[in-house]
C-alpha positions as CSV (number, residue, x, y, z in Angstrom):
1,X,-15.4,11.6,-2.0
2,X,-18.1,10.5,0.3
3,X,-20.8,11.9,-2.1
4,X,-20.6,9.3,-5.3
5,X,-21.1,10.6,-9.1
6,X,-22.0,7.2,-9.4
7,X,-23.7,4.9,-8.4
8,X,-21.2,1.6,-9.0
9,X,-18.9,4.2,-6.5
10,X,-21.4,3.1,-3.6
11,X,-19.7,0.3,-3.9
12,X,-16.7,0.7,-4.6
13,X,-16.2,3.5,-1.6
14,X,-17.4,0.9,1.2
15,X,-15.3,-1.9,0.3
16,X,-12.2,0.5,0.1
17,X,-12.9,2.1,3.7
18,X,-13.1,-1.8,4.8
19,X,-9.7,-3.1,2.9
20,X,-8.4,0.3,4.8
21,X,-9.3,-1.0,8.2
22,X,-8.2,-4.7,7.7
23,X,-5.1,-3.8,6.1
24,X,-4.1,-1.9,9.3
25,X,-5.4,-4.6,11.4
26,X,-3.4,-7.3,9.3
27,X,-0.1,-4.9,10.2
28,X,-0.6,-4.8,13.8
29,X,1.7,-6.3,16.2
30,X,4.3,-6.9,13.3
31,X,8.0,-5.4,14.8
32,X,10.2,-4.0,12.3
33,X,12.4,-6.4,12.4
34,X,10.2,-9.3,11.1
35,X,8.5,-6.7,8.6
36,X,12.5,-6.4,6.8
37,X,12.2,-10.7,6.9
38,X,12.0,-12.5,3.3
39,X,11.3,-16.7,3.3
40,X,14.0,-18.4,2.5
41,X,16.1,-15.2,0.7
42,X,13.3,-15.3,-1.9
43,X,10.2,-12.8,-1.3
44,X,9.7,-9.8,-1.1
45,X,9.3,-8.5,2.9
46,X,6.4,-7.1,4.4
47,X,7.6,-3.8,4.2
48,X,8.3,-3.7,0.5
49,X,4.3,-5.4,-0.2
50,X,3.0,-2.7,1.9
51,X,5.3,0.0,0.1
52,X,3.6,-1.9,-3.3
53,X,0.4,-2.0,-1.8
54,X,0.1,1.6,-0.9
55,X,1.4,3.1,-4.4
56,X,-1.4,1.2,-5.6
57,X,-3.9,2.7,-3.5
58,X,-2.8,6.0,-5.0
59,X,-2.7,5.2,-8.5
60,X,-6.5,4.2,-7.8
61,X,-6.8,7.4,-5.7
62,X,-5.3,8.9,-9.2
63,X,-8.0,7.5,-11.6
64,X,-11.0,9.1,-9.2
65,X,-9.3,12.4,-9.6
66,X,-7.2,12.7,-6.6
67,X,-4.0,14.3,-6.9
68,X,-2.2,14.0,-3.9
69,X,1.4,11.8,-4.9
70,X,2.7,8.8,-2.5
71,X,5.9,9.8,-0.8
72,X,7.6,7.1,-1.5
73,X,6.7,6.3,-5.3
74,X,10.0,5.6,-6.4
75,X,10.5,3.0,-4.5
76,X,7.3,1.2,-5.8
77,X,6.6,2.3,-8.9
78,X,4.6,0.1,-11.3
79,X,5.7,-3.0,-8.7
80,X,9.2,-2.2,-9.1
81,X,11.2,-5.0,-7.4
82,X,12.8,-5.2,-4.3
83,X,16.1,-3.2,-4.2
84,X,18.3,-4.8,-0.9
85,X,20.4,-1.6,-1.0
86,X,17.6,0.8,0.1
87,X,16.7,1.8,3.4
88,X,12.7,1.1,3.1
89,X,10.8,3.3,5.2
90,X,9.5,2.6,8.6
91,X,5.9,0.5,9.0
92,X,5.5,3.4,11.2
């Protein structure tokens, strides 16, 4: 994938390395604790958007002909909401 078929994918490869790096900047530092953490009883926690987050990377990954399958799909599925009986997986 670092050779584009197009060229709106020079583009669209850059900004996607970048969101990459900031996202795992934006996670740093966060404990586990206050990644399990929803305001007030009503949001969804950190570790559920970045479950959400990630099954959306893949689905793109999908549509540019990548087949590899995020682990943990079934938990995130087309945004499927927070369940508070599962055990989310680790930030780690």
């Amino acid at each position: 994938m670092d050779t584009p078929k197009s060229k709106k994918l020079d583009i669209i490869i850059p900004a996607y390395r970048g969101h990459s790096q900031n996202f795992l900047m934006v996670l740093d530092g966060i404990s586990e604790e206050n990644a399990l953490k929803r305001i007030e009883g009503r949001t969804n926690h950190i570790v559920w958007m970045v479950g959400n987050f990630l099954d959306m990377r893949y689905a793109l990954g999908n549509i540019f002909g990548i087949s590899e399958e995020f682990e943990y799909k079934d938990f995130f599925f087309q945004g499927k909401a927070l369940d508070e009986t599962i055990k989310y997986p680790s930030l780690q």
